[in-house]
C-alpha positions in Angstrom: -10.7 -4.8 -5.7 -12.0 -2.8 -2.6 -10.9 1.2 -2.6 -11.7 1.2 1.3 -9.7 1.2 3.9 -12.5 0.0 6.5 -11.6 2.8 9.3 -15.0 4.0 10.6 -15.5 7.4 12.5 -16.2 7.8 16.1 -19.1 8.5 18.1 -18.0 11.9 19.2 -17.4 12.6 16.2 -20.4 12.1 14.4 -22.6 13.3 17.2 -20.8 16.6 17.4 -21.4 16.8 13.3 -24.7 15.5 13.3 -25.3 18.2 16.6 -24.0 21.4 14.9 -26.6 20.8 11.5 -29.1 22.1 13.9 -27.2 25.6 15.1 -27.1 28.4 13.0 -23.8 30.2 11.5 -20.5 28.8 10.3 -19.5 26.0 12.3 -15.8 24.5 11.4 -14.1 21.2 12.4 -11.2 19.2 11.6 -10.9 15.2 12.0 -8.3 12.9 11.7 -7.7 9.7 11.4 -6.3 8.0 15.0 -2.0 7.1 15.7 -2.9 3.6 15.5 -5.0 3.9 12.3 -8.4 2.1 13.8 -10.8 5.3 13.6 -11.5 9.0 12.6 -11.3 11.0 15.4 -12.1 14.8 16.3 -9.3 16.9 16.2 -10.4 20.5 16.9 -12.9 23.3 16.6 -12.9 26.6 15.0 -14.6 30.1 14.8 -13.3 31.1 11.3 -12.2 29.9 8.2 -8.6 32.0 9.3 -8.2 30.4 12.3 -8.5 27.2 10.6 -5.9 28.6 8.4 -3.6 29.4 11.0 -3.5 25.9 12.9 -3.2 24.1 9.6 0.1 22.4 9.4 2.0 19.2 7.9 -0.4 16.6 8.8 -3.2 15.7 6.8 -6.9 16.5 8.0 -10.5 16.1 7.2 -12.1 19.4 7.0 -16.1 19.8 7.8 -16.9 23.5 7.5 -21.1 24.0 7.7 -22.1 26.7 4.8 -24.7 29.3 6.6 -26.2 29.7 3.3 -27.3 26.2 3.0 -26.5 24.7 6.6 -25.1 21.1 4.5 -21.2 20.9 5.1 -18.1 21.2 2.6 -15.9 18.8 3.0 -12.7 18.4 2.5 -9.5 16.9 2.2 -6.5 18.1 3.4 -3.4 16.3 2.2 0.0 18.4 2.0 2.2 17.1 -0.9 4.9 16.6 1.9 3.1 14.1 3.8 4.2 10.3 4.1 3.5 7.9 1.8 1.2 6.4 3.9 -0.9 8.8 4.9 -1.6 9.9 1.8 -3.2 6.5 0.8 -4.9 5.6 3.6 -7.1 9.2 4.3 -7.9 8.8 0.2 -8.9 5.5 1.3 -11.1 6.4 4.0 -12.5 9.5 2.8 -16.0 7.6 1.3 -16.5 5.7 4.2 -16.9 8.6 6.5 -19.2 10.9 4.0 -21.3 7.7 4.0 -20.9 7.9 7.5 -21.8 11.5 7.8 -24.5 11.5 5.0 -23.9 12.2 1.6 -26.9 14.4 2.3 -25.1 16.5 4.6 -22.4 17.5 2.5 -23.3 20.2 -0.4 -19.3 20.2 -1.9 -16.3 17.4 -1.8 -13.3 19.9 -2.1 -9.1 18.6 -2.1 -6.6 21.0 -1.1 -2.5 20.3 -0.5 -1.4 24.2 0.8 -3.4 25.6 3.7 -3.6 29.0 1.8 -5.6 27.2 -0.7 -8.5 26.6 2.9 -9.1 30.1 2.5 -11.5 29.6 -0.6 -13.0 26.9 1.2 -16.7 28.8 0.8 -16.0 29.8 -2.5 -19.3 28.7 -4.3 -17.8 29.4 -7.9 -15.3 26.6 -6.8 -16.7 23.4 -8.2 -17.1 20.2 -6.5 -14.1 17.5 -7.4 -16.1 14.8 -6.7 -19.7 15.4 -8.7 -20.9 12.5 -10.2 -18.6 10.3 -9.7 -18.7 6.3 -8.3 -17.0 5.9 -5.2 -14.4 3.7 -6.5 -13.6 6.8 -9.0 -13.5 9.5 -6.4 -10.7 7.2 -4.7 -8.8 6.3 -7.7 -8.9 9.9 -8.7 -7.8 11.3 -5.5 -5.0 8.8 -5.1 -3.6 9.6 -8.9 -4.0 13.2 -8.0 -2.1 12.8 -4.8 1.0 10.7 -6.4 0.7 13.5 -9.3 1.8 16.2 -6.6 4.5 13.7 -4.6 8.0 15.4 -4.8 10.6 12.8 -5.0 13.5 15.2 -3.9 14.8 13.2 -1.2 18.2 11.0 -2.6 20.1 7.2 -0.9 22.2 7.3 1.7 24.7 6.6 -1.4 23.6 10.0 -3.2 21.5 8.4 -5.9 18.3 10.0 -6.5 14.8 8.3 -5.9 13.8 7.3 -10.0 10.8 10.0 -11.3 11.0 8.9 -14.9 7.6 11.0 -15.5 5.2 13.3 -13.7 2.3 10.7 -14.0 2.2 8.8 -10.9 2.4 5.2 -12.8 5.5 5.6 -13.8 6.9 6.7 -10.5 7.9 5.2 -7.4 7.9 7.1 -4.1 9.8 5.2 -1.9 13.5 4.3 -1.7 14.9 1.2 -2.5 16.8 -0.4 0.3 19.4 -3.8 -1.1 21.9 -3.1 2.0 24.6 -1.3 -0.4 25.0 -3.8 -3.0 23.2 -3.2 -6.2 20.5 -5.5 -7.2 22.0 -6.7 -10.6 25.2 -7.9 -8.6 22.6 -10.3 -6.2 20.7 -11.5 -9.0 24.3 -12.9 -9.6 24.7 -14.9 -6.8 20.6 -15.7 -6.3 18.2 -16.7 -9.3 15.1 -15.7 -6.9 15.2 -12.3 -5.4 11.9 -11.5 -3.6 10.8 -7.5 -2.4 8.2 -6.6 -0.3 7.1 -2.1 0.9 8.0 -1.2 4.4 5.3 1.6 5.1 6.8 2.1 8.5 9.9 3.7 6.8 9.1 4.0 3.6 11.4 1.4 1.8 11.2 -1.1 -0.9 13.5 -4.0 0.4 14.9 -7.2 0.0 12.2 -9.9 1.7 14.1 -13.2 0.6 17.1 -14.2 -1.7 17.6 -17.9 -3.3 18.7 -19.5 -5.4 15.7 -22.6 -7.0 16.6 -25.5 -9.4 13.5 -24.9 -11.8 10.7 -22.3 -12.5 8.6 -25.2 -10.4 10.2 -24.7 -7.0 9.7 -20.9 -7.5 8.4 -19.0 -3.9 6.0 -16.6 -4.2 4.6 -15.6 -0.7 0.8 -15.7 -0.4 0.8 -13.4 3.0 0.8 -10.1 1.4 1.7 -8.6 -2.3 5.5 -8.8 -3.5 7.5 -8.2 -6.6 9.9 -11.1 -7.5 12.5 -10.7 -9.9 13.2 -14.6 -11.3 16.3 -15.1 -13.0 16.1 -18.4 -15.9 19.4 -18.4 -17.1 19.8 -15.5 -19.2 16.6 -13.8 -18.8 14.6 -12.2 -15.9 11.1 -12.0 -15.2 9.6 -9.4 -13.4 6.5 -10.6 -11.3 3.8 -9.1 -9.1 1.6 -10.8 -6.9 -1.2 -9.1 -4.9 -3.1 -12.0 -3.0 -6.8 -11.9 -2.1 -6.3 -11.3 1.7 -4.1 -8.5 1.1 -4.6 -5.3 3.3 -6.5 -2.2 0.9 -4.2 -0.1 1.4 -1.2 -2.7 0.6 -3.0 -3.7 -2.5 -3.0 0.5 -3.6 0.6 1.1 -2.7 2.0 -2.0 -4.1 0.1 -1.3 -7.4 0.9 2.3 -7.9 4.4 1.8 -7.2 5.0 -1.2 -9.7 5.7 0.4 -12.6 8.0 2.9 -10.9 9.7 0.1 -9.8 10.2 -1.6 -12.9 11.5 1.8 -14.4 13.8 1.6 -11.3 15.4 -1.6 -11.5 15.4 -0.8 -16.1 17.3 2.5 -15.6 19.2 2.2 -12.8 20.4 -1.3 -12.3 20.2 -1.8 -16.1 17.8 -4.9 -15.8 15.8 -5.8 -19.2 13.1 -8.6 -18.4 11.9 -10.7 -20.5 7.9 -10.7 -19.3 6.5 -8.6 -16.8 3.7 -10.5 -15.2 0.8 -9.7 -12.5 -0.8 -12.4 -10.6 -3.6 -12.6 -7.8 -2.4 -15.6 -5.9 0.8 -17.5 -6.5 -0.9 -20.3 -7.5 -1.9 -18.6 -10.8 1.3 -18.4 -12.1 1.7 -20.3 -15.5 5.5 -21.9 -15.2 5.3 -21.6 -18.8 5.7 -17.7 -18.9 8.8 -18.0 -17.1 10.2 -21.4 -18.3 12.8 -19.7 -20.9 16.1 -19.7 -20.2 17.5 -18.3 -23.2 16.6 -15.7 -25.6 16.6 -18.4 -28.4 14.2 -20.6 -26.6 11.8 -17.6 -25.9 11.4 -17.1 -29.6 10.9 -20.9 -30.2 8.2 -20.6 -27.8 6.5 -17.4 -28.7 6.6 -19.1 -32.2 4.8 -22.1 -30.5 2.5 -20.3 -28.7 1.5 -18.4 -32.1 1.1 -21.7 -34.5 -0.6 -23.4 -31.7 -3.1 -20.6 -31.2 -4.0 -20.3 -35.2 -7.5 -21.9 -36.2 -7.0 -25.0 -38.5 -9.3 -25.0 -41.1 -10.0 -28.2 -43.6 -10.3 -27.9 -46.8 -13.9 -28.8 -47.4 -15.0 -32.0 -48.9 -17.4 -32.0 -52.6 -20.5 -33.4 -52.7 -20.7 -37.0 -52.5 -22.2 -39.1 -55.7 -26.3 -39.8 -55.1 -27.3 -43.0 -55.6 -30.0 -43.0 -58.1 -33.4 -43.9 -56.5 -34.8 -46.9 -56.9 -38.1 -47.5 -58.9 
């Protein structure tokens, strides 16, 4: 799976960069990355590392600040732990495209901060590099786990209930409220057998994308448009699933994923769900009926048993030597 979100840098913006490598003395600029999310843009222009400071505010930034010592840039990342959801994902995302835009060459230190006091240390040369020699694909996935590390899920429903943080590890925790339109999840799945959910990024809500109720595991749904967790009910057992199509968006595919296992935590603890199989997919064409075709605990167990006999190597028993004919003179 791509780690990139595909968002490229301006012109301006990498002329005004590629311009200041030639002047000498500190040279500081922020970018960020356009309303409409299409490109990295230039954002402002600064003669010290405390005036930076200063303007520094809620909204996340990239940082270029050019080292006199060594004329090459440190970059970095400026993601507050208060910023959207969104945001968060999708400047982690794009952060390797634009130093490959810039030129890795260009840029002596990759640097992530959260507080803006923390931009004051920005020149620090005992502060290491967080991104030495790593892959791309590991600077993201590090930077995305760091980021959900530092999210603070203090906000609560409408209801009072309090967004689930079972753990500080980011896996286990989902960062966005779940929206079922007051009634409890458990209480639909007794009315619908298929209960489909699908991430609103624009507000930051896990909701309710379809409801039904299907005569067999074979007419089960499963939309191939974007990812989705569907929770199918077979009598007296659910099944958790998550499908993250091919086509899907980069940044879908990350939050969906990171958020899974929160959710799952979600629907265990707080609307008291246990599932019998909890199963990821690529396209909903790869799901195997068989995994959900058990309706009862009883008939799980016959078919784990099954599965297990069925999967043991049959050996047979090996037969003696047969009796040689004598030769013939």
């Amino acid at each position: 799976m791509s780690s990139q979100s595909g968002i490229l840098a301006t012109k301006e913006l990498l002329d005004t960069l590629n311009d200041s490598e030639d002047s000498s003395g500190l040279a500081i600029f922020t970018a960020k990355i356009s309303a409409d999310s299409t490109v990295v843009e230039r954002d402002g222009s600064f003669n010290s590392v405390e005036q930076l400071q200063k303007n520094l505010n809620s909204d996340p930034l990239y940082i270029f600040v050019k080292n006199p010592s060594d004329n090459l840039y440190v970059f970095a990342s400026y993601v507050p732990d208060g910023s959207p959801v969104r945001a968060k994902m999708l400047y982690a995302s794009t952060k390797n495209t634009l130093i490959r835009q810039v030129g890795s060459n260009s840029i002596g230190k990759q640097l992530l901060f959260t507080e803006a006091q923390e931009v004051r240390d920005i020149l620090d040369d005992s502060r290491p590099s967080q991104n030495a020699v790593l892959t791309e694909s590991e600077k993201v996935n590090i930077q995305i786990a760091q980021q959900q590390q530092k999210m603070k899920l203090a906000q609560h429903f409408p209801n009072g209930k309090k967004l689930v943080s079972q753990t500080n590890g980011a896996p286990s925790q989902l960062s966005f409220e779940v929206d079922s339109k007051g009634f409890s999840i458990s209480s639909i799945l007794n009315k619908y057998n298929a209960v489909s959910f699908t991430i609103d990024l624009s507000n930051e809500q896990i909701h309710i994308a379809s409801k039904e109720n299907v005569d067999s595991p074979y007419a089960l749904r499963i939309t191939a448009e974007n990812p989705s967790y569907t929770i199918f009910k077979n009598g007296s057992l659910h099944y958790f699933i998550y499908s993250c199509p091919s086509g899907s968006k980069v940044k879908d595919r990350m939050v969906y994923a990171s958020n899974r296992a929160g959710f799952v935590n979600y629907l265990t603890n707080e609307e008291k769900l246990a599932f019998a199989k909890i199963i990821e997919i690529g396209e909903p064409s790869e799901l195997e009926v068989s995994l959900i075709s058990s309706s009862s605990e009883e008939e799980q167990k016959r078919q784990t048993a099954l599965e297990k006999s069925e999967s043991k190597p049959k050996f047979n028993r090996p037969s003696g030597p047969g009796r040689r004919s004598k030769p013939t003179l």
